[in-house]
C-alpha positions in Angstrom: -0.5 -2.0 14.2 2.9 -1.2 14.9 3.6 -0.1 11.0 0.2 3.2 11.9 2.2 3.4 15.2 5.8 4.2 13.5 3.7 6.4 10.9 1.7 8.6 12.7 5.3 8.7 15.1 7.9 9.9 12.4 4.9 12.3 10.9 4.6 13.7 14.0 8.2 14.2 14.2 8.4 15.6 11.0 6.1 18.3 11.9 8.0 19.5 14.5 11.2 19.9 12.5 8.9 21.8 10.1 7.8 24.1 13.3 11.9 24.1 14.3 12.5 25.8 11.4 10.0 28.7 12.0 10.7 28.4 15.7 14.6 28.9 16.7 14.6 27.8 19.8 13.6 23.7 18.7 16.0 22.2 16.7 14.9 20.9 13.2 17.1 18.5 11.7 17.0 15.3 14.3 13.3 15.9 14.2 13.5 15.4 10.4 15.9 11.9 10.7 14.0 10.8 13.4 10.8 11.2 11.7 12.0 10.2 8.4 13.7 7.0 9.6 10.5 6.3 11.3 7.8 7.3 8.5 10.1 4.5 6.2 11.5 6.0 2.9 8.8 5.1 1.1 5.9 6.9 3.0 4.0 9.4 0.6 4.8 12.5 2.4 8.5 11.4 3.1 8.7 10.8 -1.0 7.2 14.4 -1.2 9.6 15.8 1.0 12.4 14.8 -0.6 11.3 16.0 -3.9 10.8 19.2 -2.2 14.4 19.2 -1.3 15.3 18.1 -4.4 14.1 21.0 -6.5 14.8 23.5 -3.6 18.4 22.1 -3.8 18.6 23.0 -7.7 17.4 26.1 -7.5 19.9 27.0 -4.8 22.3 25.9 -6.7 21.6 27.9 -9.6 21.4 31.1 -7.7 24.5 30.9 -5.8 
């Protein structure tokens, strides 16, 4: 029970650092570590996410 509670937590945090990044007046990153630390590092969408940064990272790399 506590493992959905953490979950659905961190995915909700998550969400709102993907709304602080549209939105500048909530901050985005500590809702993205909170979330992620709570989700657990293994959680499909946190795996996702990361290799969403991943590629978004090499391409900005390339292009700089």
């Amino acid at each position: 029970m506590w493992r959905k509670i953490r979950v659905i937590t961190g995915l909700t945090l998550i969400g709102l650092g993907v709304i602080g990044v549209f939105v500048p007046l909530v901050p985005s990153v500590p809702f993205f570590i909170a979330g992620v630390a709570l989700a657990g590092p293994d959680h499909p969408v946190v795996r996702r996410l990361r290799e969403w940064l991943k590629q978004w990272r090499h391409r900005k790399g390339k292009s700089g």
